[in-house]
C-alpha positions as CSV (number, residue, x, y, z in Angstrom):
1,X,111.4,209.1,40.0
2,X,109.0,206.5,38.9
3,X,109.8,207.0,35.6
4,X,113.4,207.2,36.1
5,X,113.8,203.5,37.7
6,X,112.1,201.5,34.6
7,X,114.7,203.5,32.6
8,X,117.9,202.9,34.9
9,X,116.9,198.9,34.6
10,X,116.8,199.0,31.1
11,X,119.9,201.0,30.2
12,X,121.5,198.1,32.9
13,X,119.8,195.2,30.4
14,X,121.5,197.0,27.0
15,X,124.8,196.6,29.1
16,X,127.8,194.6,27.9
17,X,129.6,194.2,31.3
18,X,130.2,191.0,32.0
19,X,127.4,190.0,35.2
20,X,127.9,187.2,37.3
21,X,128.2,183.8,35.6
22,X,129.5,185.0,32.4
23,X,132.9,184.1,30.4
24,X,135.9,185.9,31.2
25,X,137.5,187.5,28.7
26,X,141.7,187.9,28.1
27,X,141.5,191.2,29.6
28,X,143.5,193.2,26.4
29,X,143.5,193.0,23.0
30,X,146.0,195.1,20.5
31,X,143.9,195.7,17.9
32,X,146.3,196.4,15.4
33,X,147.8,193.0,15.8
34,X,144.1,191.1,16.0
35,X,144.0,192.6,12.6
36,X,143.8,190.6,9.2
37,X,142.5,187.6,8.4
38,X,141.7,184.6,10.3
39,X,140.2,181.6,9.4
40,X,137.4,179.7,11.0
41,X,138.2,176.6,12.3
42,X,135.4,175.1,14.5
43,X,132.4,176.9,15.5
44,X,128.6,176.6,17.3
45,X,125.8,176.2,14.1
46,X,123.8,179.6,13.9
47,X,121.3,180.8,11.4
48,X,123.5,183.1,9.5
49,X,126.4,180.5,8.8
50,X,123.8,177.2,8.9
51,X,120.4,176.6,7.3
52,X,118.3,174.9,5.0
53,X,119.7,178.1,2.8
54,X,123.9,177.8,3.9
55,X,126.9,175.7,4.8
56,X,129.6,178.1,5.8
57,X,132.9,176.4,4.5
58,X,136.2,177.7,3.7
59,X,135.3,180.4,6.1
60,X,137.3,183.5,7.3
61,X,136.9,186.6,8.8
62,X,139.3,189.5,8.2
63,X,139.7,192.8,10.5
64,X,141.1,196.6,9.7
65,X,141.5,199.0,11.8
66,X,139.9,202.4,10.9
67,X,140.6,206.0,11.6
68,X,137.5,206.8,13.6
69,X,138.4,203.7,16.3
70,X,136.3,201.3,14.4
71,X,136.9,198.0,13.5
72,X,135.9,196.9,9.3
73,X,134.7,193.8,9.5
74,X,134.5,191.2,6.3
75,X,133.1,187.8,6.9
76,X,133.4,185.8,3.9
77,X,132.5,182.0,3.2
78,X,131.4,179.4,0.8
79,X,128.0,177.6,0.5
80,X,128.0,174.0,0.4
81,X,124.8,173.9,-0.2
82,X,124.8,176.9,-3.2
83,X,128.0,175.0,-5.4
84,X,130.5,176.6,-3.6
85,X,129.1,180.4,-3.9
86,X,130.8,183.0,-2.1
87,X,128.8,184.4,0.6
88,X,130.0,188.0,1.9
89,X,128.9,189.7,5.4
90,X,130.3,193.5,5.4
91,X,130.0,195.0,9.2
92,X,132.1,196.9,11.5
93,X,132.4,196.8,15.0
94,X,133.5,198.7,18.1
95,X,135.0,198.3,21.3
96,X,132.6,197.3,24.8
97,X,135.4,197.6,27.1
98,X,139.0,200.0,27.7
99,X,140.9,196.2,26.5
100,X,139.3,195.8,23.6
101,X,138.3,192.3,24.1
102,X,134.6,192.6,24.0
103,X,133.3,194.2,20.9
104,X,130.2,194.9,19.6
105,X,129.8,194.0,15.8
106,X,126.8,195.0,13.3
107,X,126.3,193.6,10.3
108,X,122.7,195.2,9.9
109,X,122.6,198.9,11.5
110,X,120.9,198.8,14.3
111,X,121.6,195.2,15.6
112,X,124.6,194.6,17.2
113,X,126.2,191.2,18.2
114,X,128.7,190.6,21.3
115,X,132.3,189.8,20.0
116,X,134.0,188.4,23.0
117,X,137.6,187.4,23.5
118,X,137.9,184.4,25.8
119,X,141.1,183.1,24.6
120,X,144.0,184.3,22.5
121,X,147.4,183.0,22.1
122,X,150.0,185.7,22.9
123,X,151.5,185.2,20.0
124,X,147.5,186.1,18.4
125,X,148.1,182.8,16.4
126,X,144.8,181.7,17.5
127,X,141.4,183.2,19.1
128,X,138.5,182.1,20.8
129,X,135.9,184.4,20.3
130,X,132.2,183.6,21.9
131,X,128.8,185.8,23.3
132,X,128.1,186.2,27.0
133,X,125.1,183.9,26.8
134,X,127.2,181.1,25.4
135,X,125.2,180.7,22.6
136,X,127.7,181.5,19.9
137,X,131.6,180.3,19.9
138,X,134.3,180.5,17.8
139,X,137.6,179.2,16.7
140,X,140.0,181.0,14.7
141,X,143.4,180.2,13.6
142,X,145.8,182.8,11.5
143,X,146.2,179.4,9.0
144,X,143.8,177.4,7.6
145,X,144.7,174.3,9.7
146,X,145.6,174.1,13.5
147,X,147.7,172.2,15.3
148,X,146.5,169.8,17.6
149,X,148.0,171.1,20.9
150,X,146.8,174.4,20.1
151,X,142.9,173.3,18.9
152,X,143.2,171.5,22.4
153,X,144.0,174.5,24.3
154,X,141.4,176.6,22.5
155,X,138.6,174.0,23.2
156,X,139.8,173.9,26.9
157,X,139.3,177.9,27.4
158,X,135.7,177.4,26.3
159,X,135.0,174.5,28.3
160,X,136.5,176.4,31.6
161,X,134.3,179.2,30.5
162,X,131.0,177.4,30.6
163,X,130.7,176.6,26.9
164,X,129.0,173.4,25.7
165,X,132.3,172.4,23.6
166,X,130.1,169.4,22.7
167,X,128.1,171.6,20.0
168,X,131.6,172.3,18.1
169,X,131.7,171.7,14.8
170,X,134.6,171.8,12.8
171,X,134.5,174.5,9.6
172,X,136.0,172.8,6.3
173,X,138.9,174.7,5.1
């Protein structure tokens, strides 16, 4: 039994459920119509997208649906800081919840990243994609420009859900 509780806390640590305090997510995602490509249009700086090695611009992110449940995943972006080089991220991902809106995405077998839906447009126009911790957030548009309105009522779902919308940055398209 002694052993048996140090391994029930950390299976409960690996979890993705959602604990107290963290976003909410839409509750369902179709992921045959989340699929293609979006484009990137405001997003939290990180290591892998900015560094003293990359500037992710004219960045976009495109989804298929696989036989085996899977999601392909193809992040693709150019440097600013390389000339304009093309920077490619290959992963797939799977889905954390029966909704679909929280994923779990690997682009480096075994680390995985949470992929959470916070906001989508019913229309899936536009997504707002961030992490339980709140330490990554995304905005994604099916067009390489958003309107106004709807940039607004992205930034507003990640406010409500805790995110520090001041760290924003918009993504050159």
């Amino acid at each position: 039994m002694r052993r048996l509780l140090p391994a029930l806390a950390l299976l409960a640590a690996c979890s993705t459920e959602p604990g107290p305090g963290t976003p909410r997510t839409v509750g369902q995602v179709d992921l045959a119509r989340y699929a293609g490509q979006w484009y990137e249009i405001a997003r939290f700086p990180t290591s892998f997208q900015d560094s003293a090695r990359i500037r992710c611009e004219y960045t976009t992110a495109t989804y298929t649906p696989r036989p085996d449940g899977k999601v392909s995943v193809v992040n693709r972006c150019r440097n600013g800081l390389a000339g304009g080089a093309e920077s490619v991220a290959e992963g797939t991902a799977y889905s954390a919840s029966p909704g679909n809106d929280r994923l779990r995405v690997t682009f480096f077998w075994p680390f995985y990243g949470d992929y959470w839906v916070i906001g989508l447009d019913p229309d899936y126009r536009w997504a707002v994609v961030g992490a339980p911790g709140r330490d990554y957030l995304w905005i994604l548009s099916r067009t390489p420009q958003m309107a106004p309105a709807d940039r607004d009522a992205a930034i507003a779902i990640a406010r409500r859900e805790g995110f520090d919308t001041a760290k924003l940055q918009p993504t050159p398209q």
